[in-house]
N, C-alpha and C positions, 0 to 999 in steps of 0.2 A: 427571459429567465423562465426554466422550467419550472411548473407547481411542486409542492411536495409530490402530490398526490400518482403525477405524473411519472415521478423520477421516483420513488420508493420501493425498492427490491421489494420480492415476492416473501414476504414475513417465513409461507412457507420453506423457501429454498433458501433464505439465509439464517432461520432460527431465532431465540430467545438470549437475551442476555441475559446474566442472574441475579441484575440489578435492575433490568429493565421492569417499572412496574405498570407499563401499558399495558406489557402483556404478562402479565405473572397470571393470569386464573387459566393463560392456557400451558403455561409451562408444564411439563410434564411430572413427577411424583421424584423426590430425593433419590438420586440413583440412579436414576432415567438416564443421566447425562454422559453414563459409559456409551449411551448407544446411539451412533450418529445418527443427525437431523436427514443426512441426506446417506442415499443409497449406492448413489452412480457416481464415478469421478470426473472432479469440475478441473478442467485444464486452468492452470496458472500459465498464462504465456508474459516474459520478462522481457521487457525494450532493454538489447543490449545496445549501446554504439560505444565507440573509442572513448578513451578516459571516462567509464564508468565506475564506481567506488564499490569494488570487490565484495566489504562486508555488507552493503545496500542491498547487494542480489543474494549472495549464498548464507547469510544470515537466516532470513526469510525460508530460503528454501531448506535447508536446514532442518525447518520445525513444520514447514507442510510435507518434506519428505519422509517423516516421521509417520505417514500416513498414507502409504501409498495405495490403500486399495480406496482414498478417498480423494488425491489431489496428483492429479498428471501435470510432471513439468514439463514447461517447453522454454528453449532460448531463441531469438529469434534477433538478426543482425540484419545489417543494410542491405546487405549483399549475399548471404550464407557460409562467407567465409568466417576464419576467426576474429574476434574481436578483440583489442589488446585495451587491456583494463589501465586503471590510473598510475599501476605498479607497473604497468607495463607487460604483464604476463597474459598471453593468448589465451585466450576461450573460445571451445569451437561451438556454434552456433548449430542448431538444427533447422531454422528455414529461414527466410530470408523475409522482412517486413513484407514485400507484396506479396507472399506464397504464404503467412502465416494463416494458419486458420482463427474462424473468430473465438476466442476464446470466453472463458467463461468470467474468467479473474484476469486485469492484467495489472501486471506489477513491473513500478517504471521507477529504476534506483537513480540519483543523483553520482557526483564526482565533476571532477572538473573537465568532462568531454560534453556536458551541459551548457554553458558557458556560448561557444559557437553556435549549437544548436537552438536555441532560441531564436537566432537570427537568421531560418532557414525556413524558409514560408515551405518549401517540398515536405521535408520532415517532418511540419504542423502541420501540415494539411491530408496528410499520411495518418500520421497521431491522433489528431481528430475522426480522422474516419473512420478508422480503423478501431479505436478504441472506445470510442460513444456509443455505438452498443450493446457491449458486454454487462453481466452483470454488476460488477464489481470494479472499476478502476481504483489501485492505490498507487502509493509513490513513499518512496523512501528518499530523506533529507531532501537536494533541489530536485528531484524529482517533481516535488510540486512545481517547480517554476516552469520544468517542462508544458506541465498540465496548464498551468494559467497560459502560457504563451499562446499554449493550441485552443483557448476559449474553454477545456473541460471541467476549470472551476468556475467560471463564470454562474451566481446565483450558490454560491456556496461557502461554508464554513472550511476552513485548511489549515493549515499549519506546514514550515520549513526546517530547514536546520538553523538555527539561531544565531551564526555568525554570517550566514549568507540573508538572512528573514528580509531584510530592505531595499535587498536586490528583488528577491520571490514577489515581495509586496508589489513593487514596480510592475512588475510583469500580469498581474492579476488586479488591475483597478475596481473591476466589478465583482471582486471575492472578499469574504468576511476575516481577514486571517487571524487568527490566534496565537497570540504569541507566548503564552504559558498553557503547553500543552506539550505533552508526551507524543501523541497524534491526537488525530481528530476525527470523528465518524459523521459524517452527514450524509446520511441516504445512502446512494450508491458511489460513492467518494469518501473514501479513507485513506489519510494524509498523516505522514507523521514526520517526528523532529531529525536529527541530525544524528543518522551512521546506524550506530547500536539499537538507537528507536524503533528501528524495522522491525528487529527482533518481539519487542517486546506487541508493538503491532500486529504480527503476527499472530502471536498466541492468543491476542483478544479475538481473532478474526473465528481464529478455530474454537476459543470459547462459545463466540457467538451460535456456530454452525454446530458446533459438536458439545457443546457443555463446557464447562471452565471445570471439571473436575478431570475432563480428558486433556485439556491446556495444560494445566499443573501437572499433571504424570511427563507430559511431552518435556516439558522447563526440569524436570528430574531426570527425565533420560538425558539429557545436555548439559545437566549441570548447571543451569540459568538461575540466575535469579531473577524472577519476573517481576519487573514493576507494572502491581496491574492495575492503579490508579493513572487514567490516562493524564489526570493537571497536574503529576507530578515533573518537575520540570525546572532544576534547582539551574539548570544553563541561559533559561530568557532572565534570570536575575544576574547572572554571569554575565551577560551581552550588554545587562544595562538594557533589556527592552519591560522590563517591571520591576517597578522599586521591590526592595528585599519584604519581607514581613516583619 
């Protein structure tokens, strides 16, 4: 298991939360947070494969492409061809897993083309390697179970989508999961719940990096309603995985 210390993004290149009270004395002055943390853009690279769940990927991207002179997307397939999503609609991919570059975020959505994949030691072992040294790996709904299967939650806090949570569980014996939680932030591992969660994951990510006053303009231009309490999570009472309040 990695230390904190070892695994703990660079505070500079990921920024300040604005609840975060580790570091509140270096946060910057009220207002600060129109102007981003970082200068250069950090590529988002997105594991497609078959039966991936549509809103998991362009949710997300959505509200980073809401910033493009700060976040370059990429898609990236098995092969470079297109990928046909859980609806079954093609998406053409830009490079293919081995030609991908290493990116800086990578964002890995869940659907039911998860499922097989878990049971493909190439594509975990691909996954792993490929994506253990980025800064930033998250995952949208079973996306985490991707991540447990390939060992990248392994010593970490996570969360799933909550009608799949016992499957995720299974697959991550050595991970902390949460089962009342919107997502989950642990270092350089952000994990969140089931489909639409992404979204709202997202916006914390760009809080984080850029201010939560820039988050909230971004959820205004889209029309979102942002739940930016990450334990809000009225679904793990819905599943029966925590009693009601």
């Amino acid at each position: 298991m990695a230390s904190t210390e070892d695994t703990k993004p660079d505070p500079g290149w990921l920024g300040d939360d604005d609840d975060n009270p580790v570091t509140a004395a270096a946060r910057p002055a009220p207002g600060a947070g129109d102007n981003p943390v970082m200068t250069d853009p950090r590529t988002v690279t997105t594991v497609l494969f078959d039966g991936f769940e549509p809103l998991d990927v362009f949710g997300p991207l959505e509200l980073f492409g809401q910033l493009p002179d700060q976040f370059r997307l990429v898609l990236a397939g098995p092969d470079g061809a297109p990928v046909r999503s859980a609806h079954g609609t093609p998406v053409v991919t830009e490079v293919s897993y081995e030609t991908a570059p290493s990116p800086d975020i990578v964002l890995v959505p869940g659907g039911r083309g998860t499922r097989p994949l878990v049971k493909d030691p190439a594509f975990l072992a691909w996954l792993a390697r490929w994506a253990g040294p980025a800064k930033l790996v998250t995952s949208v709904c079973t996306g985490s179970a991707l991540l447990a299967a390939a060992g990248l939650l392994d010593g970490y806090r996570a969360t799933s989508n909550k009608r799949a949570f016992a499957w995720a569980r299974e697959l991550g014996p050595r991970t902390e999961w949460v089962a009342r939680a919107r997502w989950v932030e642990d270092r350089d591992r952000w994990t969140s719940s089931g489909v639409a969660a992404g979204m709202d994951m997202a916006l914390a990510l760009i809080a984080r990096m850029h201010g939560r006053p820039l988050a909230r303009e971004i959820a205004g231009r889209v029309e979102l309603e942002w739940h930016e309490d990450d334990e809000w999570d009225p679904f793990a009472v819905e599943a029966g995985l925590v009693p009601a309040e």
